[in-house]
Biopython code that builds the backbone (N, CA, C, O; Angstrom):
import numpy as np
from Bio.PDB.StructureBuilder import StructureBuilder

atoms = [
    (1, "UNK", "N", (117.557, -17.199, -40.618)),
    (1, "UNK", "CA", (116.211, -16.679, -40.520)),
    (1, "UNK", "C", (115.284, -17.851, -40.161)),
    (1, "UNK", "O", (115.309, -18.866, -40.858)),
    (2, "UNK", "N", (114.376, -17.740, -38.980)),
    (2, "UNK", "CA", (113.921, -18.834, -38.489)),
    (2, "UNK", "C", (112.061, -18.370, -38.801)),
    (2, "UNK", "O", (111.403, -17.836, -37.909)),
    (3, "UNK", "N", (111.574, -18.635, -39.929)),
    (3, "UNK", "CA", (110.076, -18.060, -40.294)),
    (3, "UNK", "C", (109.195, -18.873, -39.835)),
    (3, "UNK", "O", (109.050, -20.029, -40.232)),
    (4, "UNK", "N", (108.411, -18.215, -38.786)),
    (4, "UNK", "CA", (106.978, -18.778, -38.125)),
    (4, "UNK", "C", (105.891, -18.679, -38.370)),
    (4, "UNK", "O", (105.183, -19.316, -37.590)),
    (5, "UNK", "N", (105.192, -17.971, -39.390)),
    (5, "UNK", "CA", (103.995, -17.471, -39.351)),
    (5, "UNK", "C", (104.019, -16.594, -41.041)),
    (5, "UNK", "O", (104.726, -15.613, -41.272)),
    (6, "UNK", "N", (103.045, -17.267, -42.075)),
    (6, "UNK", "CA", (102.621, -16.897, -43.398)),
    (6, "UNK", "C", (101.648, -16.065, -43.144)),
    (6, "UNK", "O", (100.948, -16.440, -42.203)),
    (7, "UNK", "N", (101.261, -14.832, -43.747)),
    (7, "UNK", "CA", (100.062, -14.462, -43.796)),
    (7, "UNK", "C", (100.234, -14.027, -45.232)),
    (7, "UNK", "O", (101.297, -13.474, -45.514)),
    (8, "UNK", "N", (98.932, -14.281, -46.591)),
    (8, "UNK", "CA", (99.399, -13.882, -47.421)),
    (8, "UNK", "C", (100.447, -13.748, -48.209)),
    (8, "UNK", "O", (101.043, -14.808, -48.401)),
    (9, "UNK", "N", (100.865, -12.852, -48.712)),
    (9, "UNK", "CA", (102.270, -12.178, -49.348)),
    (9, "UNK", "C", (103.713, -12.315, -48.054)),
    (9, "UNK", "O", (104.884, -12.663, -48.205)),
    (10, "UNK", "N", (103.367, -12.113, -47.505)),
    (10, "UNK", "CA", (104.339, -12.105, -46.374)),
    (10, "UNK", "C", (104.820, -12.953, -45.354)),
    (10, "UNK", "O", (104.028, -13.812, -44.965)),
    (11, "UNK", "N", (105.948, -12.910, -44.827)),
    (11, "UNK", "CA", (106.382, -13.846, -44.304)),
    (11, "UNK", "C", (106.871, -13.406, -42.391)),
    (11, "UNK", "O", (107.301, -12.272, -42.178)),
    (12, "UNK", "N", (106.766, -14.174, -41.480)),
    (12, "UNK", "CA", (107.421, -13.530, -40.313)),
    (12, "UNK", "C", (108.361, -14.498, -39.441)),
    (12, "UNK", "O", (108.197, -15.699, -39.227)),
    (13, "UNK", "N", (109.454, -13.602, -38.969)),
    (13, "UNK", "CA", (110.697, -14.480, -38.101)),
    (13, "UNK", "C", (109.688, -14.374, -36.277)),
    (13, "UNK", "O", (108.714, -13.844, -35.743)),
    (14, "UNK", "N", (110.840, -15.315, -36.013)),
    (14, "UNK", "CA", (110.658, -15.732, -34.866)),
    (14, "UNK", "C", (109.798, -13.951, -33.760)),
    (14, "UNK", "O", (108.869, -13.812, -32.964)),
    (15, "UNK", "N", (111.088, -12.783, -34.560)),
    (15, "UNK", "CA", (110.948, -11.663, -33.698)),
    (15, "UNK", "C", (109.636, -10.854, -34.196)),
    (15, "UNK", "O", (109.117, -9.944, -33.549)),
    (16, "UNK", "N", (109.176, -11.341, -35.471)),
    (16, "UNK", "CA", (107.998, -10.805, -35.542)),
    (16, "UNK", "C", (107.977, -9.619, -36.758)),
    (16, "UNK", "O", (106.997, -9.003, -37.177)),
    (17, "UNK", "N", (109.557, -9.501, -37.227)),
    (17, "UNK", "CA", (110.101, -8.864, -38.764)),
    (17, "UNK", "C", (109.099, -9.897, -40.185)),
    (17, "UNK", "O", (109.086, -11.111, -40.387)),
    (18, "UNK", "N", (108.421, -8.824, -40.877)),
    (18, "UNK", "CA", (108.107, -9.173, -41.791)),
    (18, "UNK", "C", (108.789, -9.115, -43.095)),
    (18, "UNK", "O", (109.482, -8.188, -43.515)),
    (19, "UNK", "N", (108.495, -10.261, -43.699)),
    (19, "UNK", "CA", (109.357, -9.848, -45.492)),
    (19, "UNK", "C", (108.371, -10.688, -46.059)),
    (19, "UNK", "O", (107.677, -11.649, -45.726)),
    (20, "UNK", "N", (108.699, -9.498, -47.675)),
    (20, "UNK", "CA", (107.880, -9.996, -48.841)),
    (20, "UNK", "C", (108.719, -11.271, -49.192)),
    (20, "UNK", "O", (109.945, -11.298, -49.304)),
    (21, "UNK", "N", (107.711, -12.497, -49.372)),
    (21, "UNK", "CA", (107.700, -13.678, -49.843)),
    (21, "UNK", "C", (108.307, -13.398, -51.787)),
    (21, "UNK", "O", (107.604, -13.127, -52.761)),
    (22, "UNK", "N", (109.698, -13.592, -51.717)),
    (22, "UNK", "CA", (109.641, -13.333, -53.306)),
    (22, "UNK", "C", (110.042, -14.984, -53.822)),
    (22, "UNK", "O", (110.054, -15.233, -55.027)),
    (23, "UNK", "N", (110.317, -15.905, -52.949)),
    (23, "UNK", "CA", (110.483, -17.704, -53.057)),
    (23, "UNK", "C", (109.511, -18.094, -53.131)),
    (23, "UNK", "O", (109.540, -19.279, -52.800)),
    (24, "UNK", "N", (108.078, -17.623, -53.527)),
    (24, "UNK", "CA", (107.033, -18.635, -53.075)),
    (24, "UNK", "C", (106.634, -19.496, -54.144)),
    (24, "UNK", "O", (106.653, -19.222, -55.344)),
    (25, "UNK", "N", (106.226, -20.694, -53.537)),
    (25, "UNK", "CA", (105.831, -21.609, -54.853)),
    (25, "UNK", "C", (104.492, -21.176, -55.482)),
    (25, "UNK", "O", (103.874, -20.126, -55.312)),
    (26, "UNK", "N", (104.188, -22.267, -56.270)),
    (26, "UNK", "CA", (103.310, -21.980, -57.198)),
    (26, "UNK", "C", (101.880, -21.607, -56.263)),
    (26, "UNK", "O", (101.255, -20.610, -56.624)),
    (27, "UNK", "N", (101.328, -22.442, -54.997)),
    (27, "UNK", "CA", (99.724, -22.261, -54.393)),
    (27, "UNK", "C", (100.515, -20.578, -53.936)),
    (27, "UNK", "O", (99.944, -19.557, -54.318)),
    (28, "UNK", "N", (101.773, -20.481, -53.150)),
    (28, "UNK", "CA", (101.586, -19.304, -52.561)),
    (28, "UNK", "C", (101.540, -17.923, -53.188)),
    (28, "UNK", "O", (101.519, -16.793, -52.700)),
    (29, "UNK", "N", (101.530, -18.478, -54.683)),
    (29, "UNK", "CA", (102.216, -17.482, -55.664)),
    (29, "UNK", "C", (100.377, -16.631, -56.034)),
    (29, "UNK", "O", (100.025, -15.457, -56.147)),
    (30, "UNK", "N", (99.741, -17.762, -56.102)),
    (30, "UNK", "CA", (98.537, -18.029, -56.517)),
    (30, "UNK", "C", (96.958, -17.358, -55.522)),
    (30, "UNK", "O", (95.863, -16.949, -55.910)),
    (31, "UNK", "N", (97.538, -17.518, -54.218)),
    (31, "UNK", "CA", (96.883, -17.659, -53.504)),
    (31, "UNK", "C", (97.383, -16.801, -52.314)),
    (31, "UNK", "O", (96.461, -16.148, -51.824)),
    (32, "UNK", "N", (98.686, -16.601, -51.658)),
    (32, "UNK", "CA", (98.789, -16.311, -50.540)),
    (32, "UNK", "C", (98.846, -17.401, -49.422)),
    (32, "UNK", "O", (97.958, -18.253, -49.380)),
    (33, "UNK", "N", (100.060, -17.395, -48.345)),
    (33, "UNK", "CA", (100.152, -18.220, -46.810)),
    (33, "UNK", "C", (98.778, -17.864, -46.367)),
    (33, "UNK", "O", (98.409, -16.769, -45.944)),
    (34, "UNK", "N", (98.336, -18.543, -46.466)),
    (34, "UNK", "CA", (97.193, -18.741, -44.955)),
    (34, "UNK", "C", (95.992, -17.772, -45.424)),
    (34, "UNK", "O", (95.305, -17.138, -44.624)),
    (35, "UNK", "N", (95.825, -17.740, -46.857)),
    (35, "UNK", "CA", (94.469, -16.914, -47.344)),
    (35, "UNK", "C", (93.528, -17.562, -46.444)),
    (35, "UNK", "O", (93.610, -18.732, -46.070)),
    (36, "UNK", "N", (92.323, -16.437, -46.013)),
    (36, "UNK", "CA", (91.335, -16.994, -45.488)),
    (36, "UNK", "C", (90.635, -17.850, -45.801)),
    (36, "UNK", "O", (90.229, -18.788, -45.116)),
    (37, "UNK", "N", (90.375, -17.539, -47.150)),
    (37, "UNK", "CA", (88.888, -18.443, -48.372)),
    (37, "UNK", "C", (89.922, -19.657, -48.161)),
    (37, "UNK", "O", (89.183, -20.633, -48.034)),
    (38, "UNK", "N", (91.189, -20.075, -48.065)),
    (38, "UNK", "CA", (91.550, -21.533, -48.820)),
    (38, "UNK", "C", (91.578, -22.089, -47.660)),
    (38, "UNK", "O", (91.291, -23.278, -47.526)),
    (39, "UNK", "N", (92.036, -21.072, -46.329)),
    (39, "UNK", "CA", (91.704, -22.064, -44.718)),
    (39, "UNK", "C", (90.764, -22.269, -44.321)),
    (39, "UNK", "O", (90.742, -22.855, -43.238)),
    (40, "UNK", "N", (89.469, -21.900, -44.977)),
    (40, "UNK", "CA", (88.284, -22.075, -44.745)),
    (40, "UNK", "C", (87.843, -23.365, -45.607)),
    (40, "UNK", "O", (87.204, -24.239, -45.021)),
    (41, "UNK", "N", (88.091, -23.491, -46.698)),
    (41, "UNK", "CA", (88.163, -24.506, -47.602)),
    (41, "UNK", "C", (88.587, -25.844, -46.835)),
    (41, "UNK", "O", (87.749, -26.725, -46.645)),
    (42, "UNK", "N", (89.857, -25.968, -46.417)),
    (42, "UNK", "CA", (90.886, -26.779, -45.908)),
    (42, "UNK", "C", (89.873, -27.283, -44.860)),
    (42, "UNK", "O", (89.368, -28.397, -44.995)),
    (43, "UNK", "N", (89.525, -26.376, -43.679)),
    (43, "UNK", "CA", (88.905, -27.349, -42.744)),
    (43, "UNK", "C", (87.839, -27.571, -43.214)),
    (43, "UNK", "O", (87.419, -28.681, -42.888)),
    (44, "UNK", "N", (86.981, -26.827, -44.054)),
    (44, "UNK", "CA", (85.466, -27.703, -43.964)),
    (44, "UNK", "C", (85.654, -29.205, -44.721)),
    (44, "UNK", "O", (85.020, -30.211, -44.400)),
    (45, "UNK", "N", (86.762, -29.129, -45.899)),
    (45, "UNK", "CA", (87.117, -30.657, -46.438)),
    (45, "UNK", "C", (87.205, -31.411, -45.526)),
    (45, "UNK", "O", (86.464, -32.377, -45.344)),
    (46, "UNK", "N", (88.441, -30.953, -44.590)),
    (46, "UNK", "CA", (89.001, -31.810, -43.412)),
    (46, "UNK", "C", (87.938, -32.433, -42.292)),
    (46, "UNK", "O", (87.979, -33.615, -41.952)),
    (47, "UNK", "N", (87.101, -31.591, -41.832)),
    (47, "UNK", "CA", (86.026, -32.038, -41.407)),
    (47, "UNK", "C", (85.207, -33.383, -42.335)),
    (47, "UNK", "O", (84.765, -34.367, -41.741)),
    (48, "UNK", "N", (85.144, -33.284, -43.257)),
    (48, "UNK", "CA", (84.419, -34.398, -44.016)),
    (48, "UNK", "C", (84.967, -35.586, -44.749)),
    (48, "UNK", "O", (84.339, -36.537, -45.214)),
    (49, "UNK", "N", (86.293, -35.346, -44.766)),
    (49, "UNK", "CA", (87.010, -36.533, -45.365)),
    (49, "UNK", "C", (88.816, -35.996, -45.536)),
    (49, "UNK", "O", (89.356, -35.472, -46.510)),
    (50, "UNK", "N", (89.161, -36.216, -44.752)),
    (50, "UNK", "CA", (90.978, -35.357, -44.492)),
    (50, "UNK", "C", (91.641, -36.296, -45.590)),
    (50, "UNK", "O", (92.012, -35.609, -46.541)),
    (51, "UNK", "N", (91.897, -37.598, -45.753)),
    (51, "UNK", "CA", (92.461, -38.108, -46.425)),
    (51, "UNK", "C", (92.296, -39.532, -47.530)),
    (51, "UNK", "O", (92.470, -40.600, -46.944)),
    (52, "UNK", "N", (92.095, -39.603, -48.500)),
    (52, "UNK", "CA", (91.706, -40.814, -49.109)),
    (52, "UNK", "C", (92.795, -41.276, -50.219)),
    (52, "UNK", "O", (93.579, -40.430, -50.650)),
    (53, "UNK", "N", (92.857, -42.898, -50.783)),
    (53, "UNK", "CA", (93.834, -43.015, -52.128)),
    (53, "UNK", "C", (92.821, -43.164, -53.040)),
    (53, "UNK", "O", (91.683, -43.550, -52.775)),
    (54, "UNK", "N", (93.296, -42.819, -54.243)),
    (54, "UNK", "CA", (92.864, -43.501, -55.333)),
    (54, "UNK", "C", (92.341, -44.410, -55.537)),
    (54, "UNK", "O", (91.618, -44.613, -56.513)),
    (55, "UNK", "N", (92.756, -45.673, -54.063)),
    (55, "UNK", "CA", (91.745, -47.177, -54.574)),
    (55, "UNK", "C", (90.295, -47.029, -54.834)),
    (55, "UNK", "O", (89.614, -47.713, -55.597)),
    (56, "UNK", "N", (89.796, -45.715, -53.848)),
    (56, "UNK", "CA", (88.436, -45.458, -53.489)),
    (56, "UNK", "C", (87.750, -44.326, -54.353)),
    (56, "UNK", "O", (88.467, -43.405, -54.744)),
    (57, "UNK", "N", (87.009, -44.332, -54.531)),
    (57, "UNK", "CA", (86.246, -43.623, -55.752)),
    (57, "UNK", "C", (85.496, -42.536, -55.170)),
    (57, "UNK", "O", (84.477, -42.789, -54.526)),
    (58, "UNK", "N", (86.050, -40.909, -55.392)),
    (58, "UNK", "CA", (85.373, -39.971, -54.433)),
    (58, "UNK", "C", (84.980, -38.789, -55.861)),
    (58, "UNK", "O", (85.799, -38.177, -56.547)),
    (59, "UNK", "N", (83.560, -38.769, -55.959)),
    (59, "UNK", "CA", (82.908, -37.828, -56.748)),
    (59, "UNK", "C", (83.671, -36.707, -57.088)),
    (59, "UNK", "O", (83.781, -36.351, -58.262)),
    (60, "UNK", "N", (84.475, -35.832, -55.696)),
    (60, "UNK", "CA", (85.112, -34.475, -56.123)),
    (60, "UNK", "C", (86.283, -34.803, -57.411)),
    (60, "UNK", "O", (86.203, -33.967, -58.311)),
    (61, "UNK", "N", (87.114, -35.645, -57.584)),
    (61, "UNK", "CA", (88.053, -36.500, -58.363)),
    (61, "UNK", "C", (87.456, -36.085, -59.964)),
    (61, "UNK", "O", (88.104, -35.560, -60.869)),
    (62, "UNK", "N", (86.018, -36.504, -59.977)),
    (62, "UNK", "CA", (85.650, -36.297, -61.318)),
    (62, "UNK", "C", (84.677, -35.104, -61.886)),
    (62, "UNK", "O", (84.402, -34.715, -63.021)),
    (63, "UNK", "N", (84.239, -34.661, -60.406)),
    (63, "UNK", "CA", (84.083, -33.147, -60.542)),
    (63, "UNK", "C", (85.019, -32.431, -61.379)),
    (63, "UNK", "O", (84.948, -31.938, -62.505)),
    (64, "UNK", "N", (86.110, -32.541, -60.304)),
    (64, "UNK", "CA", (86.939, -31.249, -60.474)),
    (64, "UNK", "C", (87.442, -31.260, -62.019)),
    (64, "UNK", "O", (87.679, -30.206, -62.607)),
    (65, "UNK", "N", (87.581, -32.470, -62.599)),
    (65, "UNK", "CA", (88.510, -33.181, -63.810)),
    (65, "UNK", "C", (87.030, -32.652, -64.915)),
    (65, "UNK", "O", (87.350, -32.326, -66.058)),
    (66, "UNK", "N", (85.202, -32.572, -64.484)),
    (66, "UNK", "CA", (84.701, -32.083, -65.898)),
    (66, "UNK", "C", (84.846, -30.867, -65.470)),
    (66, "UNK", "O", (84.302, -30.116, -66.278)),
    (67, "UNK", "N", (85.439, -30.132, -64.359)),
    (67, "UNK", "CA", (85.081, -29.029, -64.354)),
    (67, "UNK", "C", (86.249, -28.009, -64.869)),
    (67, "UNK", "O", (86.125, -26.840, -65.236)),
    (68, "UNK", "N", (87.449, -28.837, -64.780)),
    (68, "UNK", "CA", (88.135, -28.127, -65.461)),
    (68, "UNK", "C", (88.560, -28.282, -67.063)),
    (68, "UNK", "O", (89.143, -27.415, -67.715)),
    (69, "UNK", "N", (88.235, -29.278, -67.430)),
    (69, "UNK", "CA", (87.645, -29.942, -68.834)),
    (69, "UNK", "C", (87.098, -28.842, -69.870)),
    (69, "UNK", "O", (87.402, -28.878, -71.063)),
    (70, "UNK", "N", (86.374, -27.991, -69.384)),
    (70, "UNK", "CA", (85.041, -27.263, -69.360)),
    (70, "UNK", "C", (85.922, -26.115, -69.862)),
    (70, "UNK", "O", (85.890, -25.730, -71.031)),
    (71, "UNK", "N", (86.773, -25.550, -68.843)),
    (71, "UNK", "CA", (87.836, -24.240, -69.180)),
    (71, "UNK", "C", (89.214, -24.692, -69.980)),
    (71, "UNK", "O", (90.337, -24.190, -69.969)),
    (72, "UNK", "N", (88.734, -25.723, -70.605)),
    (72, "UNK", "CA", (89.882, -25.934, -71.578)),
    (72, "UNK", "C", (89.560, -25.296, -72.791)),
    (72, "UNK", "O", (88.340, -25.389, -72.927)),
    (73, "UNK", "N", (90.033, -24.728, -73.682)),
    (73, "UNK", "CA", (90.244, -24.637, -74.747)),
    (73, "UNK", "C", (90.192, -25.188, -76.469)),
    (73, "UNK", "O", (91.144, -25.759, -77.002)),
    (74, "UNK", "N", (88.962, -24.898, -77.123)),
    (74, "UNK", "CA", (88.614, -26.039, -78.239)),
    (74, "UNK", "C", (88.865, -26.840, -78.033)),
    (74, "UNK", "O", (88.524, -27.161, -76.894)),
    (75, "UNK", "N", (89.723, -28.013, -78.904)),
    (75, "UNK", "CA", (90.614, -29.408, -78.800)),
    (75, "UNK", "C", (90.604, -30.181, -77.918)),
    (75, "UNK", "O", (90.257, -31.356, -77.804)),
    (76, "UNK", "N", (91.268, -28.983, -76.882)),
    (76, "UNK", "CA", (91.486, -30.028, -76.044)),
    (76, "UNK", "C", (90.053, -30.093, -74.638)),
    (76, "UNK", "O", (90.268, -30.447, -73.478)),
    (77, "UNK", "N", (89.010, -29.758, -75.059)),
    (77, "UNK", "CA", (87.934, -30.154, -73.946)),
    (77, "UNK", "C", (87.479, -31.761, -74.931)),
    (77, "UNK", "O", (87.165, -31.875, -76.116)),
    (78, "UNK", "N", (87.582, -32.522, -74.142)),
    (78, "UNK", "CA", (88.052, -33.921, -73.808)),
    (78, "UNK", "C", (86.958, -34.441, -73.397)),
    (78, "UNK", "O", (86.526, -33.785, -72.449)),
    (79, "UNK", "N", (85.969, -35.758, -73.799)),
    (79, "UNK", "CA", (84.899, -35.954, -73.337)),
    (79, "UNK", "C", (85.270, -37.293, -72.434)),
    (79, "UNK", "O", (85.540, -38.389, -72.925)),
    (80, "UNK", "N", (85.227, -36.958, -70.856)),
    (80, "UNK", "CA", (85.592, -38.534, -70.323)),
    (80, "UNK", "C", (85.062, -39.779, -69.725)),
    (80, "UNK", "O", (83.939, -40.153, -69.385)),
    (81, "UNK", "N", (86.008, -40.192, -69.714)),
    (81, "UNK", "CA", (85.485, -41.847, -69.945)),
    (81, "UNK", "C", (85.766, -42.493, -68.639)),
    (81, "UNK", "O", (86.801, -42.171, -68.057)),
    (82, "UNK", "N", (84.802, -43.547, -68.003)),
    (82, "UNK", "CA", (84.712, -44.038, -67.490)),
    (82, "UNK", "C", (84.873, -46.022, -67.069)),
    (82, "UNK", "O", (83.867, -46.731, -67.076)),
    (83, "UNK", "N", (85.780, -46.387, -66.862)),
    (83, "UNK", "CA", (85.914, -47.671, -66.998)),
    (83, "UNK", "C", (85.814, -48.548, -65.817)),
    (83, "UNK", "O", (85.744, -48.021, -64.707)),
    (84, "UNK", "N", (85.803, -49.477, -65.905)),
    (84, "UNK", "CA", (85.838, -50.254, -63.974)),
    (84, "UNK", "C", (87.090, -51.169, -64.314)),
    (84, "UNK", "O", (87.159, -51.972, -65.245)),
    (85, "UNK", "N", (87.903, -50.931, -63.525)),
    (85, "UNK", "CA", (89.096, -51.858, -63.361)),
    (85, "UNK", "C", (88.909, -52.728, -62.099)),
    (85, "UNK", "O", (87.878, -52.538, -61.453)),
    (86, "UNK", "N", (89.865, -53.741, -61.636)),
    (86, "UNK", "CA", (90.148, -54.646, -61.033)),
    (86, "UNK", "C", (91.870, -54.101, -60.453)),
    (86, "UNK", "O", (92.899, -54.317, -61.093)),
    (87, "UNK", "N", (91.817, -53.560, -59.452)),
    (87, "UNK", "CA", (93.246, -53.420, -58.911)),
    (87, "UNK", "C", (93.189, -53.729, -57.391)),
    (87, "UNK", "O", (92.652, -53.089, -56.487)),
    (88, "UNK", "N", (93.904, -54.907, -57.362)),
    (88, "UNK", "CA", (94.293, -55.700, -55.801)),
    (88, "UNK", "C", (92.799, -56.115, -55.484)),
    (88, "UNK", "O", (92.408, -55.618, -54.428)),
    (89, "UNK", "N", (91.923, -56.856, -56.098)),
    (89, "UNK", "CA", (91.268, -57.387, -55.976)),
    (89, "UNK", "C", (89.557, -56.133, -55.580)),
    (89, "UNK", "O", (88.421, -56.532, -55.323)),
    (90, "UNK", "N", (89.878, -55.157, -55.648)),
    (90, "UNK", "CA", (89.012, -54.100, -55.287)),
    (90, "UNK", "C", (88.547, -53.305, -56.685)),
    (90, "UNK", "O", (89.292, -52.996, -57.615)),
    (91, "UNK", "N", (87.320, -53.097, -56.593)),
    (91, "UNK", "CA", (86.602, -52.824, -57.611)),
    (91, "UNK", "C", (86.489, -51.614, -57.565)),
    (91, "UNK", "O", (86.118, -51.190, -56.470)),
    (92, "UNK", "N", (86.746, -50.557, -58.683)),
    (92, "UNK", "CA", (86.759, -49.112, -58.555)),
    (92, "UNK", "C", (86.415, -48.349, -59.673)),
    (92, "UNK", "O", (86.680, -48.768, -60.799)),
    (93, "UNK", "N", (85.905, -47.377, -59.511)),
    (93, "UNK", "CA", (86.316, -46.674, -61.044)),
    (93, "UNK", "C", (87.178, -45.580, -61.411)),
    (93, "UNK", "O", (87.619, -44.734, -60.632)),
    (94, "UNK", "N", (87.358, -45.642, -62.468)),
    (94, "UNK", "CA", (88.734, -44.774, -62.892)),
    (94, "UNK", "C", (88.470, -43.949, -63.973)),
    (94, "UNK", "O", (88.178, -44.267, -65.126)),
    (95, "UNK", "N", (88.589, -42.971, -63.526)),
    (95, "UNK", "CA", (88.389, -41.703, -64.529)),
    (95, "UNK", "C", (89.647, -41.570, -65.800)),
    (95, "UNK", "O", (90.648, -40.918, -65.502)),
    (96, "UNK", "N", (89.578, -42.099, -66.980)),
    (96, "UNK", "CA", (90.248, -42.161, -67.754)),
    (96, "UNK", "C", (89.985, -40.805, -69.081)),
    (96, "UNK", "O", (88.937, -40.613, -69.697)),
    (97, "UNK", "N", (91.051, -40.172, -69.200)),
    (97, "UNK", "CA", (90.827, -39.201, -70.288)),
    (97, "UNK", "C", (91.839, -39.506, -71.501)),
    (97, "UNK", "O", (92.906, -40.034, -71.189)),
    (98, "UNK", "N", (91.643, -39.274, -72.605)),
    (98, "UNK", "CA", (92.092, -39.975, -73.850)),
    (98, "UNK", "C", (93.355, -39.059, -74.326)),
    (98, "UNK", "O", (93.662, -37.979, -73.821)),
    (99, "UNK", "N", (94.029, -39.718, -75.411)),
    (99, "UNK", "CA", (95.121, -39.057, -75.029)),
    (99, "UNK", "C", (94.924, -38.369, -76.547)),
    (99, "UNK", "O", (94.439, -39.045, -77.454)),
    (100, "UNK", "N", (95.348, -36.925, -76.768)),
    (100, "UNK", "CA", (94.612, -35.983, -78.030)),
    (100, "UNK", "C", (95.816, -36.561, -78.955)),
    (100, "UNK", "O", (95.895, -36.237, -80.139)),
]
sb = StructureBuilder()
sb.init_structure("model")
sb.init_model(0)
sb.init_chain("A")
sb.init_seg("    ")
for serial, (resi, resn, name, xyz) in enumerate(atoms, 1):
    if name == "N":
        sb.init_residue(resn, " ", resi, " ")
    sb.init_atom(name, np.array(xyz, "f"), 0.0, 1.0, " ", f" {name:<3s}", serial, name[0])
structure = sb.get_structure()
């Protein structure tokens, strides 16, 4: 089976036969091949910054980390911490969360 083309739930061969996706990992499980909202997502990121490491310090990083902080559960919503390290001579900061 030679599969070309995700849409959603479903999957398609070369001839254009569809089958329900019952292998899918966890985003496709979640989300669907090629949901609109997340390909829409994908390029407007991509447009503004496609790829970065860790050396470099990018706001969404600690967004996303209070924002899901937030939908944690008593205990474990976690108040975090902020430190400046020294790694390879480059100055950064590092979102550090404590360990419960």
């Amino acid at each position: 089976m030679n599969i070309v083309e995700g849409k959603m739930q479903y999957l398609y061969d070369e001839s254009g036969r569809r089958y329900l996706d019952a292998f899918a990992g966890i985003v496709t499980v979640s989300c669907g091949h090629c949901h609109p909202e997340v390909v829409d997502a994908i390029v407007k990121q991509t447009k503004l910054l496609q790829h970065t490491t860790t050396i470099y310090l990018h706001h969404a990083v600690s967004d996303f980390a209070e924002a899901l902080a937030q939908k944690m559960p008593g205990n474990l919503k976690v108040p975090l911490q902020y430190k400046s390290c020294n790694f390879w001579h480059i100055h950064k900061k590092v979102l550090c969360i404590p360990s419960l």
